[in-house]
N, C-alpha and C positions, 0 to 999 in steps of 0.2 A: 402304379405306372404300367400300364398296359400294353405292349408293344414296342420297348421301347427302341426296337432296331427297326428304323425301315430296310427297303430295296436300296441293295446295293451300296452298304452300309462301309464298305471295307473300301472302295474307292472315294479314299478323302486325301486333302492335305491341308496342311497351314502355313503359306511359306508367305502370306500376305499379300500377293498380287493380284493386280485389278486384270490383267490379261490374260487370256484364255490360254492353257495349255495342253499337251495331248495328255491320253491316260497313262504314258511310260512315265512322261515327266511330271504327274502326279505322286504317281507309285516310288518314284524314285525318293523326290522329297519329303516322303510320310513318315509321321512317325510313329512306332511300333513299338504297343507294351506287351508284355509276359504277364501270364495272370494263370491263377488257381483255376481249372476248368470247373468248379463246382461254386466259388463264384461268381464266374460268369455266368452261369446258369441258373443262378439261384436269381438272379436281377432280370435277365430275359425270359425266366420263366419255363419251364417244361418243352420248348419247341425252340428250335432255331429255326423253323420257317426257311424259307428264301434265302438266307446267308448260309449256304454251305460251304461248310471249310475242308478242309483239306488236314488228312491226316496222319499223322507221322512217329511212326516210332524208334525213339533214340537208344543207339546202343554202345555200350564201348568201343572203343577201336584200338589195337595196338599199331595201327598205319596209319601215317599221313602220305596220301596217296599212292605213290609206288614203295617211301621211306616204312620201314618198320619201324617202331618207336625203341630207341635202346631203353633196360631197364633202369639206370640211371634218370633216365628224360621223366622217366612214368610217373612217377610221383613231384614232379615239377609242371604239370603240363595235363590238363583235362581233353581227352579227345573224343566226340560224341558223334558218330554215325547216325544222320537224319534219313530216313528211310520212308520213303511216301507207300501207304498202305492202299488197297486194292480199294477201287471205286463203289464195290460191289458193296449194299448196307451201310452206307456209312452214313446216311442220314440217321439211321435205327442206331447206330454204333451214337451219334452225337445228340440222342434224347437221352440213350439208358444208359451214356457213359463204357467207359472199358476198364480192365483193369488196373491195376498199378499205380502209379502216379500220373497226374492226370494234369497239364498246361496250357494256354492258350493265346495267342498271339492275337492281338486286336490293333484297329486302327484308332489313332487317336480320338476319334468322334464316338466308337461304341465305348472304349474304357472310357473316357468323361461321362458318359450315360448311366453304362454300369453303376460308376462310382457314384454318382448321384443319384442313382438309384438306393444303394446301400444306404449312404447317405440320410437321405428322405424317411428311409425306412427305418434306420435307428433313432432320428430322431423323436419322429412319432411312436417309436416306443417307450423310447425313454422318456421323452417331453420333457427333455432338461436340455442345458445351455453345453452347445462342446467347444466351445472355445479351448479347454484345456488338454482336448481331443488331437490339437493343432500340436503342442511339442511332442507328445508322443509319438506322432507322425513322423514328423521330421528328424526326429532322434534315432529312426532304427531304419534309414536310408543310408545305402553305399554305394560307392560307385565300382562298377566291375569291368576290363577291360575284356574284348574276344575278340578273335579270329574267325572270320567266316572265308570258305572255299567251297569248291564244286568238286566234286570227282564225279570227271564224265565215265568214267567205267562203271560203275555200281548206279548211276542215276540217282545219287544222294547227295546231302546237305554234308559237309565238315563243321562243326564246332570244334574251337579249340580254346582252350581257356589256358593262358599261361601263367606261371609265377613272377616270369619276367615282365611282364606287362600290368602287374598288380601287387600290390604289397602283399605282403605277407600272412597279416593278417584277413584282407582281402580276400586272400585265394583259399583260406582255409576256409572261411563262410562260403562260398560257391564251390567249394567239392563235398559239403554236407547236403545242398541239392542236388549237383548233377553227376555222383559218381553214382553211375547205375551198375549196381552189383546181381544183388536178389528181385529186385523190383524193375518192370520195364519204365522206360518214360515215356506217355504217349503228351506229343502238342499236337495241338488244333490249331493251323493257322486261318484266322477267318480275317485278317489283313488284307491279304492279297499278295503280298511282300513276298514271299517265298518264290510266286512265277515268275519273277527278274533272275530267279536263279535256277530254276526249273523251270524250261518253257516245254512244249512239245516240240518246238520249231527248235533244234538244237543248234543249228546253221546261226540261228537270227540271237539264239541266245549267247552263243562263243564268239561272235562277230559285234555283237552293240553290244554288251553289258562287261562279260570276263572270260580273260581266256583263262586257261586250266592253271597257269600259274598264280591269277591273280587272287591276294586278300583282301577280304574287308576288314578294320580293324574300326572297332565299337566300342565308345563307351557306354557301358549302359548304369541304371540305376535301379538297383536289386532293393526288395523292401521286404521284412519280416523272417532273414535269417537266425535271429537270436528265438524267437517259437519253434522254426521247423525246427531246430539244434537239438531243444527240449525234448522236441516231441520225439526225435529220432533217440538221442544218444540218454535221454532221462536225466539230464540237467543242462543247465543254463552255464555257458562260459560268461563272467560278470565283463571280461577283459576287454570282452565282442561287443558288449552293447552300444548301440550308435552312435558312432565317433564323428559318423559326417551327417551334415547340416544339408537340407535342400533349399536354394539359395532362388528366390524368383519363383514365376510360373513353371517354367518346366527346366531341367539340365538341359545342354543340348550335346550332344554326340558329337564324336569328329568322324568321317570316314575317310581312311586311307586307301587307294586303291594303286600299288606297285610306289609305293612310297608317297605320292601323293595326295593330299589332302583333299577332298571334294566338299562338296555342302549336303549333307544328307546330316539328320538329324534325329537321333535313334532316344529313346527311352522306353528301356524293359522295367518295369512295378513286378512284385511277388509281393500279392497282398496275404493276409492272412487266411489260413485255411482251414475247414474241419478235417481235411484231410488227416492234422495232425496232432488233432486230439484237443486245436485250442479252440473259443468262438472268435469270428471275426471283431479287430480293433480298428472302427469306421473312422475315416476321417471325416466326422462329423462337422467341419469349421468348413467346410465347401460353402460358396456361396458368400462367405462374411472380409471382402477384401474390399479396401476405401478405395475413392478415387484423388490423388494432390489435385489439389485448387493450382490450377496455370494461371490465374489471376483474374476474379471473377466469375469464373467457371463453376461456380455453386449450383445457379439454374443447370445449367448440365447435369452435372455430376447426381443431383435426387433423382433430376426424369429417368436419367441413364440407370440408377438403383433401382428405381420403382420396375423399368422395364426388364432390365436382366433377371428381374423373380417374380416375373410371371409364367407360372409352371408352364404349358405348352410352347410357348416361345422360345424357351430354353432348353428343351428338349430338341424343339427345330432347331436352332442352330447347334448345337452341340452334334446334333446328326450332317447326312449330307446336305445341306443346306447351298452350297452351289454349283448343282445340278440346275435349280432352278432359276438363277440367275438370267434376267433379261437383256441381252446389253444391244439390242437392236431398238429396247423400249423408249422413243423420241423425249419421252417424259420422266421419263428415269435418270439417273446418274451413272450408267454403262456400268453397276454393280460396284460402282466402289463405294459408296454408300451402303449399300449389304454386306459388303466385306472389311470394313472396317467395324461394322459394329459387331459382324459376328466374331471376329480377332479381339475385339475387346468383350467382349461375352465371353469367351474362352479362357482369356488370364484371368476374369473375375471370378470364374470357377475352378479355378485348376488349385489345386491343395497344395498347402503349404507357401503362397505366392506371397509377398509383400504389398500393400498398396501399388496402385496401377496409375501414371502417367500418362491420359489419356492424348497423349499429341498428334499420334498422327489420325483418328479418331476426327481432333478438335479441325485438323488442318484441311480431311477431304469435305466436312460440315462447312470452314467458310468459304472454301472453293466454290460450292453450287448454290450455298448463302451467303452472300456479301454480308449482310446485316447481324448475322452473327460472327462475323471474323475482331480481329482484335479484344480490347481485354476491358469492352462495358458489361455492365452488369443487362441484364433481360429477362425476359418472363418466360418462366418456367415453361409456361404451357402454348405457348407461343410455338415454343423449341418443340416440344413432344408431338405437337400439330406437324409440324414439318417434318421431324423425324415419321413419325408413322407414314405418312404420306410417301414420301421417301422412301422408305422400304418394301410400302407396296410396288411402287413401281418397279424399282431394280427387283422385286422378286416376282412381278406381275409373271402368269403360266400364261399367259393369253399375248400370245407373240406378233398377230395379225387383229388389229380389232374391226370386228365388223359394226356395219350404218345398220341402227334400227331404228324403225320409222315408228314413235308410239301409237298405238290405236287410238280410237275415240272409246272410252271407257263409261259413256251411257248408258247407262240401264243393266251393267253388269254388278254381279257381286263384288263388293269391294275384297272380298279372298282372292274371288280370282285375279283382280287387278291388280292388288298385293303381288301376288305368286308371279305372271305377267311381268312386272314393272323389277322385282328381286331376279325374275331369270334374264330381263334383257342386261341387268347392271351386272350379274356372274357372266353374261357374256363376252361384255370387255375386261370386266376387273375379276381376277379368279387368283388369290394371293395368299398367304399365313396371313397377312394382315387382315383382309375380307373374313377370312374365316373365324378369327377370335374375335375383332373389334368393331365390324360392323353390323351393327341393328339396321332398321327401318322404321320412319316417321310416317304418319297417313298426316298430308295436310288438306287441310278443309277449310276453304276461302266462300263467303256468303256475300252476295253484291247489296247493298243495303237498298239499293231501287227496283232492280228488279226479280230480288231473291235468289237469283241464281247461283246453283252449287257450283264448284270446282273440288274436284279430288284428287290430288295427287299422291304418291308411294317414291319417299326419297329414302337414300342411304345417309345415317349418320355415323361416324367414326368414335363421335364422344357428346358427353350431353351438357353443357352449357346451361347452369341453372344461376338464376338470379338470387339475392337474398331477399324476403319478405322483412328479413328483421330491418333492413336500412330502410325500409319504408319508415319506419319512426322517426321522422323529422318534424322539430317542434318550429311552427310556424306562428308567425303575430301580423294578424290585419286587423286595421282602424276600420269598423262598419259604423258607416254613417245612412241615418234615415231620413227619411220624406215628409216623414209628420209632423213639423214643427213643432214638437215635443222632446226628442231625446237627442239627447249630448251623443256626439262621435264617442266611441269608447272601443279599445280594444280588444281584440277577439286572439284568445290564444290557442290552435287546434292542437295533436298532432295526424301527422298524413306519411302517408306510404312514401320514400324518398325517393322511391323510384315511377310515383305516382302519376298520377293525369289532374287534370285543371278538375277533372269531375269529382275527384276524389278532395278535393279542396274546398269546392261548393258545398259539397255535402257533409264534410266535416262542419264548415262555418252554417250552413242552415240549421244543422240539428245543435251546436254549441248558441247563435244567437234565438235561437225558437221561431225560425221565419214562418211567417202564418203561410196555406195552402194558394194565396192568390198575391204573391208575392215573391219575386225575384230577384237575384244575387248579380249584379254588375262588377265583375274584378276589375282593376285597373291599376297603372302602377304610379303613381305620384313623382315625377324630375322637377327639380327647376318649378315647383309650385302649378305644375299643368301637368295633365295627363301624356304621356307619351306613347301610352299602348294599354286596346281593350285586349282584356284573354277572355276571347270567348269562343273557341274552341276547345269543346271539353277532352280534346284528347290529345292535347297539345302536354308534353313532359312537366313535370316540376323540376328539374333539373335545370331548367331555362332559368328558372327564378333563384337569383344570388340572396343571400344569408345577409348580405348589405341593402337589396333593393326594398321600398317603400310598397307595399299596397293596401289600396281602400279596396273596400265593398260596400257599393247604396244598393240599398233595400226601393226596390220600385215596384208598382205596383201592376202587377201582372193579369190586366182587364184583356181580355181575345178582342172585343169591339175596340178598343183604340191601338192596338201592337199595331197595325197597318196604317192607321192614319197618325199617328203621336209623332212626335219629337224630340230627342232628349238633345235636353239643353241645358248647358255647361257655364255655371258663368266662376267666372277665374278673376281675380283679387289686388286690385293696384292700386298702390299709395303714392304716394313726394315726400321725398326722404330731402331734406337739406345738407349737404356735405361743402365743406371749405375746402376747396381745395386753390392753395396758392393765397392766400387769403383771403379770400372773395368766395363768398356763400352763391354756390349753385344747387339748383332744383337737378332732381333725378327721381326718375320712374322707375319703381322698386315693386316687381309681385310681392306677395305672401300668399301664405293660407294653402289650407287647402279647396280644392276646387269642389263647388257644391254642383248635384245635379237633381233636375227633375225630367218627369217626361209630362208634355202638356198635349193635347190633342186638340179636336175640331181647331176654332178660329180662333186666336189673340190677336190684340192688339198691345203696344207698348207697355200698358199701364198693366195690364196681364201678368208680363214678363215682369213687370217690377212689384208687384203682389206675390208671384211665387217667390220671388228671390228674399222678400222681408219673411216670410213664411219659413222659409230654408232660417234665416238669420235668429228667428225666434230664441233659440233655444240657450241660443251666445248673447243674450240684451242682457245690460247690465243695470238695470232700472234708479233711479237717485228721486229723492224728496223732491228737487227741482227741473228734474230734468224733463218731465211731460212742461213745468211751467213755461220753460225755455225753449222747447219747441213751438207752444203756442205763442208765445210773445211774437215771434217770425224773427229767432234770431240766427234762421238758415238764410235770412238776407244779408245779414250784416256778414255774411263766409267772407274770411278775409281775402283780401283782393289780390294780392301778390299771389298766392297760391290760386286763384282760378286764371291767373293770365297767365300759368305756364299748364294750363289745360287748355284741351279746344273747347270750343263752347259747347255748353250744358245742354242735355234735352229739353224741349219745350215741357214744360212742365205741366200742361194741359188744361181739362177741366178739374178744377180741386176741388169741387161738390160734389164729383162723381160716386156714385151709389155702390159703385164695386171696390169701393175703398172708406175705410174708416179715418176718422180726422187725423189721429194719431198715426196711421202708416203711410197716410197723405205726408203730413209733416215729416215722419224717417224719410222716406222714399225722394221728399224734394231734397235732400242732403248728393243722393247716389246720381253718379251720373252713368249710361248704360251705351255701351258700343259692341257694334260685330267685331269679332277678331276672328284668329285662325288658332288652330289646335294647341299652339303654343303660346298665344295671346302675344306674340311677335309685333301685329303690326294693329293700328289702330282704324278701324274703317269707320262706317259712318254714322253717327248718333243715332239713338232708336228714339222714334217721335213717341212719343205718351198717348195719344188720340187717332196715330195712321191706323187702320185697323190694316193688318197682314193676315195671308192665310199660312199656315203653318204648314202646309201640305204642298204650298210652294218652296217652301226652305229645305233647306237642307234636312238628310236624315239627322243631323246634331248641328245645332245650333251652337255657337260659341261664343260669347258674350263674356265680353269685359268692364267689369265693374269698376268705378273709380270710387273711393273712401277718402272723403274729405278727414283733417285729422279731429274735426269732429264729433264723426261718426266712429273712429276707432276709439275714443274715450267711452262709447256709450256702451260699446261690446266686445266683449271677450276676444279680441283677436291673437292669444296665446295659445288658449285651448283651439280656437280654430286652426292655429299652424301646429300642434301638437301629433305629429306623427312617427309611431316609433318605426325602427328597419322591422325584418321578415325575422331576423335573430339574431339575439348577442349573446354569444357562447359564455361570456362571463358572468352573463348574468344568471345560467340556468348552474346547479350543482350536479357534480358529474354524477351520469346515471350509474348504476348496476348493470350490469354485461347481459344482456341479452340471449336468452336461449332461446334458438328455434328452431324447429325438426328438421332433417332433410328433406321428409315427407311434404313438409309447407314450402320447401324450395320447389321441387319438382311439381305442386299443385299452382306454383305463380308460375311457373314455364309451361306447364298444359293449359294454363287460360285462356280462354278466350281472349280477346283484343281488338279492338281497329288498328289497321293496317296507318302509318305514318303518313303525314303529309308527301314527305317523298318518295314513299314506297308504293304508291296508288297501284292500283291492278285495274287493265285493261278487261273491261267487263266482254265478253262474245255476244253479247245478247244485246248489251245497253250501246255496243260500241265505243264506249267512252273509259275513261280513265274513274273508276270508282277507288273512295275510302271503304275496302272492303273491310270487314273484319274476317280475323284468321284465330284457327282452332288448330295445335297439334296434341296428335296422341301417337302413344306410342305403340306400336305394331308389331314388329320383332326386335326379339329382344340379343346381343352377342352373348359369346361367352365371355367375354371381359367385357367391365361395363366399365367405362370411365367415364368418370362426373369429376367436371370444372364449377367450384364453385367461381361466381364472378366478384370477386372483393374489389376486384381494380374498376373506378369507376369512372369517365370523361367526359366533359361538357365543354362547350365552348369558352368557358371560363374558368374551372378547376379542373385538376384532377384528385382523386382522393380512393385512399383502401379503407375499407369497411372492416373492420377489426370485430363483427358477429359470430357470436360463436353457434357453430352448427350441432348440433346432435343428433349424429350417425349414427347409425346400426352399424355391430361390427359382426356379430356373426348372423344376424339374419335379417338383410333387407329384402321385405318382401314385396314386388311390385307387383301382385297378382290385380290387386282394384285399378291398378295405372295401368293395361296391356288393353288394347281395344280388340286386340286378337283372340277371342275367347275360344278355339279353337286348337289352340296349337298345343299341343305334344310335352314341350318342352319345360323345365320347372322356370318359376319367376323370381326364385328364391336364390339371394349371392353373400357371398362371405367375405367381409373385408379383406385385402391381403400388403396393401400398401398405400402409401398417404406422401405425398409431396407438400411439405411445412413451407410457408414463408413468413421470416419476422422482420417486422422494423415496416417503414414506411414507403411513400411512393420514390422510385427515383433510386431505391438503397436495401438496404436488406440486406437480410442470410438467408435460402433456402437450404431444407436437410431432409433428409426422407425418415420414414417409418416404416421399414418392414416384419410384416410375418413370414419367420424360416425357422424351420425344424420342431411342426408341429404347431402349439400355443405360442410358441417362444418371440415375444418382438425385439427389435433390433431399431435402432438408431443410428444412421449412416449419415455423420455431417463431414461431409469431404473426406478424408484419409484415414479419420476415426471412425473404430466402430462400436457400439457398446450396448449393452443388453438394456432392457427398458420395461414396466412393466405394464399391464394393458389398462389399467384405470389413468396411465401417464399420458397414453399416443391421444385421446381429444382434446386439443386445443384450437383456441379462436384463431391459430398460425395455419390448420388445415386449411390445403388450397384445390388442392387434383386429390381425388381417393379414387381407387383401385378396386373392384370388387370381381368378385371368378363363383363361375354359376354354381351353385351346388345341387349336384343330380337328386330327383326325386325320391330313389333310393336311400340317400344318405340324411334324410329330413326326419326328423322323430315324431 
């Protein structure tokens, strides 16, 4: 961790408000830890930079103020002369240290850095779990009460540590630090806290803050007295070792000021030090604190996981972080949305805390989101979308956004328009957010008429990849043929679930062997009639339910007739006899399935009834007597009740005609033939056998209703003819084996190519019109955090349903070098998993929980309150929903 203090690092507070205050009443309410100055050092590294502190050497005192201290009092009573040292070197004084004993006063944002620095660092050394890091932590805190005063004569600080103000054994562990005999004490305050009591303006300082009478009295929270003891006196009192517990994120301090009580909130830490001979004992357990479930709130509580351990973001708000605050930003939430979560970032790290009750968190979220208020369950990443959005805004640096007018981007390099299109977007949006989690997409839209490019350079936040594995959906169509030869028979494919009509055809061409001048008509069977052609091949599968019915006829695909042909439909009606009341009534009953051919130049009637016996072929059920009985003519004798609730028969023509054999002469005078409509709803007018019609007059599909005397259903199969099974019966297939499929194959179906949606048309510049363009994304630059939403949740106008496929991720090295269209850039393409947002159970319900990496290798499993170590061949499961990935520098690549 590199720098881990920025500007201006020591004006911080945490008192949780959303309005703006001045920087007295910042400094006032801050709270201020004590620390080893060689720890602090050792975590910011060889320079303090721009935080310079202020420095002070403490010395004993036998006066409080004008009082001498009797010697009675002396040994009841620590009294410490704070003495501010000369301006002159003291940067050079705060790199190479001084002598003595060495302390440091910091604001709550650099010690949470510090310490998480340390942190960080022990645990990639050790690469072991510190969870057991956490009691010994809290085992060797105490609380220590002081006195602070001003003596305006000497221009110094009072410390006063009393007996009476601390128990007993209290006061003997803080006069083994602060009784300065042989050794000086030098602090460094790099808080800022010390100029409320030292100003230059002494007027402004005795008139606002204290006059010479007044005390501060402080609790504070001393940590790592049983070492120094050791290291000073060469043993250990066992009597001392930590009595008192730290209870929550942080103690808080009372201060008194002339008896009364204020709200200032103090915590002095004494971590451990080489100073005295011991190595530092890390609170390693930073970082590992659950969120309670308020009801529901699981979707929360992962994203919020996942987010708080992501290294640089954590670092940001751990620093000062509302500096940057927007609250003029119209789009923002006037920063209380920044300041709520970086208050909840701060208890999740702060050591030794218990589980965190994210309420008031939960409460400014449904304030400026309705949709997530109350206690329904919601999707993870729904929530994370809006948070990050969210934070950009309240933290947007860009206070005034300027109108940029984008260029025409013809004929330019797409870097430059890249670079172009990335500087006008940092123009308005300039954020923490921008800067870790946003990439950029190059989109490329193609007009399929008149070729024309479009290229655009948009910002993405997260990358939204679909599963290829759901595309494995087993589908069943009835393919029925033309050549009065083959039986309807089933066709079983499977196809991409998330696929197109085209991916359907071409499954069922190459499953039935369709020859090269031959074509697939899909269609879907209701009610014994077609209802709908799909012949748009880029129309979704999705549309098509697990219950719905389809054929596919095999027609034949001659170029000389597609322009002048017909296809023509003829659909299937009987008289069914039913009692009803007891009197037998005639009723008109479809069946079957609807057969089709396509006929071209000129028919006539008798045409249409040759194709249609042709079609029937394949369903004739042939008997010893059944040619005799045709020829006897005993399609005369059709009994007569049943044609008087028919309208009269077609003229039956000339019956010597040469385009018909005797024997389909005789089927064909059984069938009577009428126009109908698409649903064979209504009956129009008989087709004459002899009219000669041109086909080129009629309709593009022709619709024809056939009537089946019960004659002619004795002669032919009209079981197999109604035999159509659904698209799928889940019971009938045995459940698969779980699906592995790379994440590589997710983000190669999100870079595909594609036509653009019926509804999504693009207005062509060139064609003027609304074209089905097709569209190409690639990816162009790349964040430092990549976030990848797999999409398991899937919606159709008729289901909803989660894809339970399991993905296989890279965890330490996804490398997107072949995926960057930017071949140019600098920057590595290579990331390291670092967290994972799980959901189990179904649509509607569920548990989400997270998976993070912290303290090196080490993974962690955060489901609500619980936290618990996990080990790395555990975190891939088909429950991955959001994974989390953070770049790894070129440098660190083997």
């Amino acid at each position: 961790m590199d720098d881990i203090f920025g500007e201006d690092d020591f004006f911080d507070f945490d008192d949780g408000r959303s309005n703006r205050v001045s920087e007295e009443e910042i400094r006032v309410e801050e709270k201020v830890y004590f620390v080893p100055y060689r720890w602090l050092n050792e975590a910011h590294g060889t320079s303090l930079g721009e935080n310079e502190g202020i420095l002070y050497t403490a010395s004993s005192s036998t006066c409080v103020g004008s009082m001498e201290i009797m010697s009675s009092d002396f040994d009841s009573q620590i009294v410490l002369n704070l003495r501010r040292e000369e301006d002159n070197g003291k940067n050079e004084a705060a790199e190479e240290g001084v002598s003595g004993q060495e302390y440091a006063l910091l604001s709550e944002s650099m010690w949470l850095r510090a310490l998480k620095w340390h942190n960080d660092s022990n645990a990639a050394e050790k690469d072991v779990g510190s969870i057991l890091a956490a009691e010994v932590y809290t085992q060797d805190v105490f609380p220590l009460q002081i006195r602070l005063s001003v003596s305006w004569g000497t221009n110094s600080l009072l410390v006063k540590i009393s007996q009476k103000d601390n128990p007993i054994e209290i006061y003997e562990r803080a006069s083994t630090i602060f009784r300065v005999e042989s050794e000086l004490l030098h602090i460094w305050d790099f808080s800022g806290q010390t100029t409320l009591l030292l100003m230059n303006d002494r007027t402004k300082s005795a008139n606002d803050y204290l006059s010479r009478s007044d005390e501060i009295l402080l609790e504070l929270q001393v940590y790592g007295l049983t070492d120094s003891m050791k290291g000073r006196g060469g043993k250990k009192d066992d009597q001392m070792v930590g009595q008192t517990k730290m209870e929550g994120s942080f103690v808080s301090g009372s201060l008194k000021m002339n008896g009364s009580t204020g709200n200032v909130d103090s915590y002095f830490t004494l971590s451990h030090t080489k100073l005295f001979g011991r190595g530092y004992r890390e609170a390693g357990f930073l970082g590992l604190i659950g969120l309670h479930n308020l009801g529901n709130t699981c979707f929360m509580n992962s994203s919020i996981q996942c987010l708080v351990h992501t290294p640089k973001l954590v670092d940001y708000f751990l620093g000062d972080y509302r500096k940057e605050i927007n609250y003029e930003n119209p789009l923002g939430m006037n920063g209380e949305l920044a300041l709520a979560f970086g208050d909840l970032l701060r208890k999740l790290w702060a050591p030794g805390a218990t589980p965190v009750a994210p309420r008031m968190f939960k409460l400014k979220l449904s304030s400026f989101a309705p949709r997530f208020s109350g206690y329904n369950q919601h999707d993870s990443q729904e929530f994370l979308a809006f948070l990050l959005d969210g934070l950009h805004e309240d933290l947007n640096r860009v206070k005034c956004k300027p109108y940029i007018e984008a260029g025409d981007p013809d004929g330019c390099p797409d870097e430059e328009v890249a670079d172009e299109y990335w500087r006008n977007h940092l123009a308005r949006n300039d954020s923490i957010i921008v800067n870790l989690c946003q990439g950029q997409f190059r989109s490329m839209l193609v007009c399929p008429v008149c070729k024309k490019v479009s290229v655009t350079f948009d910002p993405f936040m997260y990358l939204s990849l679909p599963l290829p594995s759901t595309t494995m959906r087993t589908m069943t169509v009835t393919v029925l043929s033309t050549d009065g030869i083959t039986l309807p028979y089933p066709c079983t494919v499977t196809v991409p679930k998330c696929g197109r009509l085209k991916d359907l055809i071409q499954a069922l061409s190459i499953s039935c062997s369709l020859r090269n001048d031959e074509r697939l008509l899909v269609a879907e069977i209701y009610n014994n009639c077609i209802i709908r052609y799909l012949e748009e091949p880029s129309d979704s599968l999705a549309l098509i339910r697990d219950g719905d019915r389809l054929v596919a006829y095999r027609l034949s695909e001659d170029s000389k007739d597609c322009d002048t042909s017909s296809l023509v439909v003829f659909m299937h009606e009987r008289v069914e006899k039913h009692d009803i009341n007891g009197k037998a009534e005639l009723c008109r009953k479809m069946f079957g399935i609807p057969l089709v051919v396509r006929m071209s130049e000129c028919s006539n009637g008798r045409d249409i009834r040759k194709q249609f016996l042709k079609l029937l072929d394949p369903f004739f059920m042939p008997t010893e007597d059944s040619l005799d009985d045709i020829t006897a003519g005993n399609a005369a004798n059709e009994d007569t009740e049943m044609e008087d609730a028919i309208s009269s028969t077609v003229s039956n023509g000339d019956a010597n005609s040469d385009s018909e054999t005797g024997d389909e002469l005789q089927l064909g005078n059984n069938f009577s033939f009428y126009l109908t409509d698409e649903k064979g709803s209504t009956k129009g007018s008989n087709i004459n056998m002899n009219k000669l019609e041109l086909i080129s007059q009629l309709p593009r599909r022709l619709n024809v209703l056939v009537h089946w005397p019960d004659r002619m259903i004795e002669k032919y199969d009209t079981c197999l003819l109604s035999l159509l099974p659904e698209i799928c019966k889940p019971e009938l297939f045995a459940k698969r084996p779980q699906e592995s499929v790379s994440l590589y194959k997710c983000l190669e179906a999100f870079l595909k190519e594609e036509p653009l949606g019926p509804e999504d048309m693009w207005n062509c510049p060139c064609c003027k019109k609304h074209r089905q363009a097709s569209k190409k994304l690639d990816l162009w630059r790349l964040p430092e955090i990549l976030v990848i939403h797999l999409k398991r949740f899937s919606y159709s106008r008729f289901w909803k349903n989660k894809l339970e496929t399991f993905i296989d991720f890279p965890i330490d090295d996804l490398d997107l070098s072949t995926y960057i269209a930017q071949k140019n850039s600098h920057l590595s393409n290579h990331y390291k998993l670092y967290a994972i947002c799980n959901h189990y159970g179904g649509m509607g319900s569920g548990h989400y929980t997270a998976f993070v990496r912290h303290g090196g290798n080490q993974w962690y499993e955060f489901d609500d309150s619980r936290v618990s170590p996990i080990g790395e061949d555990e975190i891939k499961t088909s429950a991955a929903y959001v994974l989390f990935y953070q770049r790894i520098p070129d440098t660190c690549l083997t």
